[in-house]
Every structure is written in structure tokens, then in C-alpha cells.
C-alpha positions as CSV (number, residue, x, y, z in Angstrom):
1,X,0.0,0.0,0.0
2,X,1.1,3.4,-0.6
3,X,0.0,6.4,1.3
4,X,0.8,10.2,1.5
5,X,-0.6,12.0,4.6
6,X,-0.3,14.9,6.7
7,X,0.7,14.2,9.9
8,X,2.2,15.8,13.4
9,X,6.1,15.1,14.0
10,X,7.7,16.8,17.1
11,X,4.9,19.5,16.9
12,X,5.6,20.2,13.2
13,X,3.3,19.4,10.3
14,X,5.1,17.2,8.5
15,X,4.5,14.2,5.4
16,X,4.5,11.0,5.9
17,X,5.5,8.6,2.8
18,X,5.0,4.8,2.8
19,X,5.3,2.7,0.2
20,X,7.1,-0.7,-0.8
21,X,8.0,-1.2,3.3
22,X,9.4,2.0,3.4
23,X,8.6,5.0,5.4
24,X,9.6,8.6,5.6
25,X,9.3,11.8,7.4
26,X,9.5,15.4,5.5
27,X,9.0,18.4,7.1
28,X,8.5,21.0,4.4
29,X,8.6,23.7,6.9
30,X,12.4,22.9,7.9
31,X,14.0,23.2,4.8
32,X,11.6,20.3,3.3
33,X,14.2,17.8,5.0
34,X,13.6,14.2,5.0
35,X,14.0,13.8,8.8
36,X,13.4,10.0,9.2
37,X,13.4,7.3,6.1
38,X,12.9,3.6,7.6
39,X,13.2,0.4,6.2
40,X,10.3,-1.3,7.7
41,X,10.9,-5.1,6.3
42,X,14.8,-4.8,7.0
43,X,15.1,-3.0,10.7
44,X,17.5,0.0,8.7
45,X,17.1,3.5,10.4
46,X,19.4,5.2,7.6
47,X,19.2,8.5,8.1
48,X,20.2,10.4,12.0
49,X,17.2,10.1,13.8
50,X,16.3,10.2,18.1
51,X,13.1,10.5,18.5
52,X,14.3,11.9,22.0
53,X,15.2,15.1,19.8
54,X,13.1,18.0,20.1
55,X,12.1,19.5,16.6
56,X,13.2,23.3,18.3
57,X,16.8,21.1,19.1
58,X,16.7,20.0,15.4
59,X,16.5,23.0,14.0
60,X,19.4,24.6,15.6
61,X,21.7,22.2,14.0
62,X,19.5,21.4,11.2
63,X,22.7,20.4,8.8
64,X,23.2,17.5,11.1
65,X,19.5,15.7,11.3
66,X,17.9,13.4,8.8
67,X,18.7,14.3,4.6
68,X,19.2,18.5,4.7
69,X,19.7,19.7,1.2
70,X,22.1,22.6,0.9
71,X,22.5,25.3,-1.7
72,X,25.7,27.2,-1.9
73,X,27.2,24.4,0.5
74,X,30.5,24.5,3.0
75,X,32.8,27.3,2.6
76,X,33.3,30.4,1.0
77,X,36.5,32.5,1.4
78,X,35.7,35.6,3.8
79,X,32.0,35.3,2.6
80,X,32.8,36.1,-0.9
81,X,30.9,34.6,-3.5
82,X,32.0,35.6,-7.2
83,X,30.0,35.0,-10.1
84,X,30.6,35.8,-14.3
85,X,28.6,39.3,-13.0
86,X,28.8,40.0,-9.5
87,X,30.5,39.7,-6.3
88,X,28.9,38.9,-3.4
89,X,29.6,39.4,0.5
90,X,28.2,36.9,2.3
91,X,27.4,36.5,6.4
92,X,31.0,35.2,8.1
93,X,29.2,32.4,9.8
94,X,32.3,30.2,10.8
95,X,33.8,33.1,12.8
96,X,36.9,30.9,13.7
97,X,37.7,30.2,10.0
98,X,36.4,33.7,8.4
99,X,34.1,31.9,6.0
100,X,30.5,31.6,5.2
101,X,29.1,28.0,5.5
102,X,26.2,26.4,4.3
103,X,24.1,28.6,2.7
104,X,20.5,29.3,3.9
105,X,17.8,27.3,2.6
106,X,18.1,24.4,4.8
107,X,16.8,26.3,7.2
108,X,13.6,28.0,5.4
109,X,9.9,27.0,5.5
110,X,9.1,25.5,2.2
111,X,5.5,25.1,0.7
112,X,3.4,22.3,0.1
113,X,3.2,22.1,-4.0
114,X,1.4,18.5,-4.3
115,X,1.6,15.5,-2.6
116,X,0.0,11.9,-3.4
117,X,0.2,8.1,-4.7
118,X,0.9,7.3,-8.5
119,X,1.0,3.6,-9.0
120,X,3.7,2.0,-6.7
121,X,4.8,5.7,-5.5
122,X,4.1,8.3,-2.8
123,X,5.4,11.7,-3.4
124,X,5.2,14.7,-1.9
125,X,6.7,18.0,-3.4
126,X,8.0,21.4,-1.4
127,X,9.0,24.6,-3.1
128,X,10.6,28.0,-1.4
129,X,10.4,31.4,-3.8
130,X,13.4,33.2,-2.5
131,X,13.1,37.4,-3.4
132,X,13.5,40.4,-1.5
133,X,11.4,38.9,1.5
134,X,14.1,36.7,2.7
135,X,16.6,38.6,5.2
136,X,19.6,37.3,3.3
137,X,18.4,39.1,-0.1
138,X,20.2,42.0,1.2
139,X,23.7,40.2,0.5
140,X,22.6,37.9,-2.2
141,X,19.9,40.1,-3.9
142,X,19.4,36.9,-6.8
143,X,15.3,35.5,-7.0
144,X,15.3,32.1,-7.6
145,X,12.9,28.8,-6.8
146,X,13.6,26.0,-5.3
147,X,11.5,22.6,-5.0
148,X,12.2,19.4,-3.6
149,X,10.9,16.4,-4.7
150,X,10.9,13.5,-2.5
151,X,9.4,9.9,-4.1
152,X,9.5,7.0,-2.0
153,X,8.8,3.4,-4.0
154,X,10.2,0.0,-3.3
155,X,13.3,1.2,-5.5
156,X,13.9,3.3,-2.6
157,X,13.8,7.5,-1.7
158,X,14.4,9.5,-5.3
159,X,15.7,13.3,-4.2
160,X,15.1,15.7,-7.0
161,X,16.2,19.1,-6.6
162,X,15.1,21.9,-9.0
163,X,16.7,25.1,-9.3
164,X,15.2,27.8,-11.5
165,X,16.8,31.4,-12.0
166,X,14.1,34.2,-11.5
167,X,16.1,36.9,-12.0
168,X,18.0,38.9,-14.2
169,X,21.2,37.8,-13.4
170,X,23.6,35.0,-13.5
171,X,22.6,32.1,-10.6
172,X,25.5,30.7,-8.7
173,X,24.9,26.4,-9.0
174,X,26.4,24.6,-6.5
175,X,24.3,21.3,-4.1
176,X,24.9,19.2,-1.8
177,X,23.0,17.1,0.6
178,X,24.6,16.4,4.2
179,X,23.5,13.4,4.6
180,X,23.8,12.0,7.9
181,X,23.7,8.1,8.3
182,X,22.8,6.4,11.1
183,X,25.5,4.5,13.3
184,X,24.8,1.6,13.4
185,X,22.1,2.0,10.9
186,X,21.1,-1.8,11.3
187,X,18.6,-2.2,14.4
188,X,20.6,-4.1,17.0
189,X,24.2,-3.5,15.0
190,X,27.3,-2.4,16.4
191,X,29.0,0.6,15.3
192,X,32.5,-1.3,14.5
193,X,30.8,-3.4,11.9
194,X,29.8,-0.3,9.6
195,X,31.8,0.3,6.7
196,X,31.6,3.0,4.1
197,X,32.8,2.5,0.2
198,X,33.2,5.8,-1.9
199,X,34.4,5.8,-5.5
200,X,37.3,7.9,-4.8
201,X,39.4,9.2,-7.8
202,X,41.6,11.9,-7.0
203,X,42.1,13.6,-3.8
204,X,40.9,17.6,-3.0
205,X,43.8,18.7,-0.5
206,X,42.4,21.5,1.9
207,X,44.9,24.2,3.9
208,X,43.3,22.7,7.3
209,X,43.8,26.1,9.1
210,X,40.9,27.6,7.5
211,X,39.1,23.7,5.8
212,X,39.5,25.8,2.6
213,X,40.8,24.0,-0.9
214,X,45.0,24.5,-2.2
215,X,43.6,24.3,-5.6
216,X,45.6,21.6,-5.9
217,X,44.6,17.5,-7.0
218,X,46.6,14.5,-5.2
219,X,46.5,11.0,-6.2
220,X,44.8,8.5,-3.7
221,X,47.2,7.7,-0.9
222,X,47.4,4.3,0.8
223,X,44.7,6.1,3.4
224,X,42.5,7.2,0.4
225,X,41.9,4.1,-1.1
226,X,40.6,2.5,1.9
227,X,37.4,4.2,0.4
228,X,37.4,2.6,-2.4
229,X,37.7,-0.6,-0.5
230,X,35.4,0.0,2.7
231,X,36.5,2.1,5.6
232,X,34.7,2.0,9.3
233,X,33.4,6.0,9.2
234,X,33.0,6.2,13.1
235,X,34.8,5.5,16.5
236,X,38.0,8.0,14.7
237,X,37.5,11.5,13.5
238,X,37.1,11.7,9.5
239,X,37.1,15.8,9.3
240,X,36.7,16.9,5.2
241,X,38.0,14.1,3.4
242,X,37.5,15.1,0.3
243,X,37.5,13.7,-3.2
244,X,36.5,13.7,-6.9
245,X,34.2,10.8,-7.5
246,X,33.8,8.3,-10.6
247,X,32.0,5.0,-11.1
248,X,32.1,1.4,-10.1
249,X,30.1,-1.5,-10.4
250,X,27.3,-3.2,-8.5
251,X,26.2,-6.7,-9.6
252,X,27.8,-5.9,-13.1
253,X,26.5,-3.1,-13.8
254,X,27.6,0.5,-13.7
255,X,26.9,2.5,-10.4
256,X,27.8,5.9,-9.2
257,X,27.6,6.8,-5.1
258,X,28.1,5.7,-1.8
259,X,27.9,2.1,-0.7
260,X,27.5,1.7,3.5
261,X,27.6,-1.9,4.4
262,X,26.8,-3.5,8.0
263,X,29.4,-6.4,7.5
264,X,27.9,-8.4,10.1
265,X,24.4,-8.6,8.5
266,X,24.9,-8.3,5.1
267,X,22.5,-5.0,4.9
268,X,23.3,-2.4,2.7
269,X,22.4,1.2,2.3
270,X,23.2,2.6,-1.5
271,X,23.3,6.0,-2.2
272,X,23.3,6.4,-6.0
273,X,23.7,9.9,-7.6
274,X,23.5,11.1,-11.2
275,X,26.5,12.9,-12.7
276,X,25.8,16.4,-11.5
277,X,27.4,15.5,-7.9
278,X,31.0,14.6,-9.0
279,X,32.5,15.2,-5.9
280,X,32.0,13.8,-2.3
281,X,33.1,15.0,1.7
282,X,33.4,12.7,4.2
283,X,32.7,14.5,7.7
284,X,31.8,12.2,11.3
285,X,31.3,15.2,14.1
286,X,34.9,13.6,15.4
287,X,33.2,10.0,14.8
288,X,31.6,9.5,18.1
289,X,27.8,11.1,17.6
290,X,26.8,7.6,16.3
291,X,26.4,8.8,12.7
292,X,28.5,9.9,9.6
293,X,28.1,11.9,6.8
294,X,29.3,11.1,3.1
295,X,28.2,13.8,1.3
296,X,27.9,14.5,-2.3
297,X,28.1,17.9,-3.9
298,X,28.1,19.4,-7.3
299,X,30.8,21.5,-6.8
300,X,34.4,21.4,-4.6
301,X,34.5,23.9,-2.0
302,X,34.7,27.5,-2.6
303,X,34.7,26.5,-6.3
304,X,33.4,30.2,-7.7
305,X,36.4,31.8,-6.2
306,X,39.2,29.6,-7.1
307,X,41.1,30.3,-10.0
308,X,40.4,26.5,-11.7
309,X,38.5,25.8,-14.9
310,X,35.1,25.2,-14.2
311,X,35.6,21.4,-15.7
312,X,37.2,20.7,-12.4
313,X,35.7,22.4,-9.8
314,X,32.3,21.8,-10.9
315,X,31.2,25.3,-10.6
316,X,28.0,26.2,-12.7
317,X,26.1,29.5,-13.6
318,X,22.5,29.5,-14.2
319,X,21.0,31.9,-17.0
320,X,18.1,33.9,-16.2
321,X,14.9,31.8,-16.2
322,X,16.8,28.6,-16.8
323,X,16.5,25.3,-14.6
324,X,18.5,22.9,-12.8
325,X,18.2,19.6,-11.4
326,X,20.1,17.2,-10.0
327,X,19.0,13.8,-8.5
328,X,19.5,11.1,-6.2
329,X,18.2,7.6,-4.6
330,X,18.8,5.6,-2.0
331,X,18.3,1.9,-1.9
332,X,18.6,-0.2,1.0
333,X,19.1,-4.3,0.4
334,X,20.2,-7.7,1.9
């Protein structure tokens, strides 16, 4: 049975999804994040989730809760965002660094656009129209709309993020999600047993004074390719691993993302991601918060202000009244 229903979570109107023995959480009105998705048949929490956690809790540290999506993610140099036509001086919100983190609209109150069953799926989808009402238009003076998609089937959650450029100017691209997974995410696993498989290319060095980029690339050390392998991402601190990110293959066939295993079960979480997000960060909150975050992201940090070719940071311009979208899915199995 699938279903799509309002429903009270932590005093918030929220959306529940179920459908295929899955069930999750959105709460449009904080930043339409997916705050629980459950794996009813399988006994796999895989997002961060205490239902101890006050919502007013969660939204002070709403990057680390459930699936947030970011736009204009991690760090910007003194605030400054440059574009093809602008420069931009954004908040310094990481005083002890100097740099702007994270963007905003993880933390706005989205709108209900529709919401409903089609065949095997339940859907529901959020949109936030950013213009001169939003407090941050002052430094970022840019209209744009945002909508969130969130479909859950028995193939999984499918995140769609849509980006469309309202104004007259060029839009700054850049997305990531911080997606925090659950340690252990198994009901009744241990921690130790989790292992995390990224497919790693080439290394993104930062200058770990400020967690800002060299600009240079590094080939995979003997530490980096653990990734490629299957690292434990908790019980040691993992702080901005970063890396360019390819392909591999899953039961022959080609697959791009993040593969978290529970080696004692068997059970599997895949995060699969189309070839917008070419780049992923490993962070752990010092690795012992009982969760981890492998997240993926369009475009390396700071990318607009670095002097690279676009090609390698990933940095992308939208044109006025064009669209963007980028998607992902994740599959749990075993």
C-alpha cells in the first residue's frame, strides 16, 4: 500500500510517505528535510534520527538531522561569493575560520506544491520562492525557486532538486545534501561493523587552518583508497575528506555513489547519484555522535572563487529563467 498523509512530527506538520516497506518523514517547513526514512521489512534506520530530539533542538543544528539539502554548501572564502557578473559578500558564519558555511535554505519553511500516490509511489513536493522577503536578499539580492521532490517506492527515496533562476542575473549552482547516516544504521548493529565504500578518484587537499581547498589535486594515498575498498566512518574523527568521484560497479552493472555496508548482517544502504554531484566530503562530528556523513556535492569547495577551470571544480552559472536539477536515490538491500 502506498500512502501520502499529513501528519504531526515533534509538533511540526510534516508528510509522511510509505510505500514498498518503506517509510519517511518530510518536514517542508524545515527546509523540506527528510527527517526519518525507515526500512520497515529490513530493521535499517538510515538517516540520523532520536526521536528523544526535540524539533526546536533540530533546528538549531538542522545540517546534522535526517537528509538537509544545501544550496551554496560548506565554505566560502571571507564570505565572498563571485559570479561571471557579481561579487557577493556573504554573512561570516564560521567566525573561527572567516568563512560563510552552508548557505540558507536548509533552514527555510518550504510550501506544500502536491503530494500523493501514483501507482507504486508516494510523493510529496516542497517549493521555497526566495526574493526580496528573505533577510539574506540584502547580501545575495538573486530570485530564484527551489523545489524538492521526494518519491518514495520499493526502488527506494528518489531526491530531485530543482533550481530555477528568476532573475535577471547569472545564478550561482552549487548542491549538496549532508546526509547523515545512522551508526549503526542496522537495528541491533554495532557501530565497529559499519563500513563506508566511496568511488574515490583523486584527492581535493584543503589548507586545514581555514578547511579551505589548495587548488591543488593529489593521487589516492594508501589512506584514500581505503574508500574505495570499505573504511569504518566512526569511533575516529574523518574531518573533510575530500575527493572527486567516478564510477564502479554493482552486480555488473555501472553504479555511481556511496555504498555503506553492516558487515555483520549483510545489509546495505546505496546512495546512488546522477553525474551532477561529482564530488564527495566525508565528515563524522569527530566519529563518536553515532552517525557519519558522506556527502555528495556538485561542486568542490569554494569553487566560484578559485582560480580553476570550471571542468574541475564543478562550478556552474544558471542563465536567467533557466533550470537545474540534480538527483539522487537511496536503496537499502540484503
Amino acid at each position: 500500500m502506498q500512502s501520502a498523509n499529513y501528519i504531526d512530527h515533534k509538533g511540526a506538520k510534516a508528510v509522511e510517505l510509505v510505500s514498498g516497506g518503506y517509510r519517511a518523514i518530510v518536514v517542508p517547513g524545515l527546509g523540506s528535510n527528510v527527517v526519518r526514512f525507515r526500512d520497515e521489512k529490513r530493521g535499517i534506520e538510515v538517516f540520523r534520527y532520536d526521536n528523544g530530539v526535540s524539533l526546536s533542538e533540530i533546528m538549531n543544528s538542522a545540517e546534522i538531522w535526517g537528509l538537509p539539502t544545501l544550496y551554496l554548501p560548506n565554505r566560502f572564502d571571507k564570505g565572498i561569493l563571485r559570479t561571471s557578473d557579481a561579487v557577493y559578500r556573504l554573512p561570516v558564519n564560521e567566525a573561527r575560520f572567516g568563512n560563510h558555511i552552508h548557505g540558507f535554505v536548509h533552514k527555510r519553511a518550504y510550501t506544500v506544491k502536491d503530494m500523493g500516490t501514483t501507482g507504486k509511489t508516494a510523493f510529496v513536493e516542497n517549493e521555497y520562492v526566495y526574493d526580496e522577503r528573505d533577510f539574506f536578499y540584502n547580501c545575495f539580492p538573486v530570485k530564484f525557486t527551489i523545489r524538492i521532490r521526494i518519491e518514495l517506492s520499493d526502488k527506494g527515496l528518489k531526491h530531485i532538486v530543482t533550481l530555477i533562476n528568476d532573475s535577471d542575473r547569472m545564478l550561482p549552482v552549487s548542491f549538496a545534501t549532508h546526509t547523515t547516516i545512522n551508526a549503526p544504521f542496522v537495528d541491533g548493529g554495532r557501530q565497529e561493523d559499519v563500513r563506508l565504500t566511496i568511488p574515490a578518484l583523486e584527492r581535493i587537499p584543503f589548507n586545514k587552518s581555514r578547511w579551505l581547498p589548495t587548488g591543488r589535486r593529489a593521487k589516492l594515498s594508501a589512506y584514500d583508497k581505503k574508500y574505495t575498498k570499505g573504511v569504518c566512518p566512526v569511533l575516529c574523527d574523518i574531518c573533510n575528506d575530500m575527493y572527486s568521484g567516478g564510477t564502479t560497479e554493482i552486480d555488473g552493472k555501472p553504479f555511481r555513489g556511496a555504498v555503506m555496508t553492516d558487515i555483520a548482517s549483510g545489509r546495505q544502504i546505496l546512495n546512488e547519484v546522477d553525474d551532477k554531484y561529482r564530488f564527495w566530503i566525508i565528515w563524522n562530528h569527530e566519529g563518536f555522535m553515532n552517525y557519519f556523513c558522506p556527502e555528495p556535492m556538485t561542486a568542490q569547495v569554494n569553487a566560484p572563487n578559485m582560480d580553476m577551470d570550471p571542468s574541475l571544480t564543478g562550478y556552474e552559472e544558471l542563465a536567467p529563467g533557466k533550470t537545474y536539477t540534480c538527483v539522487q536515490r537511496f536503496i537499502t538491500r540484503g
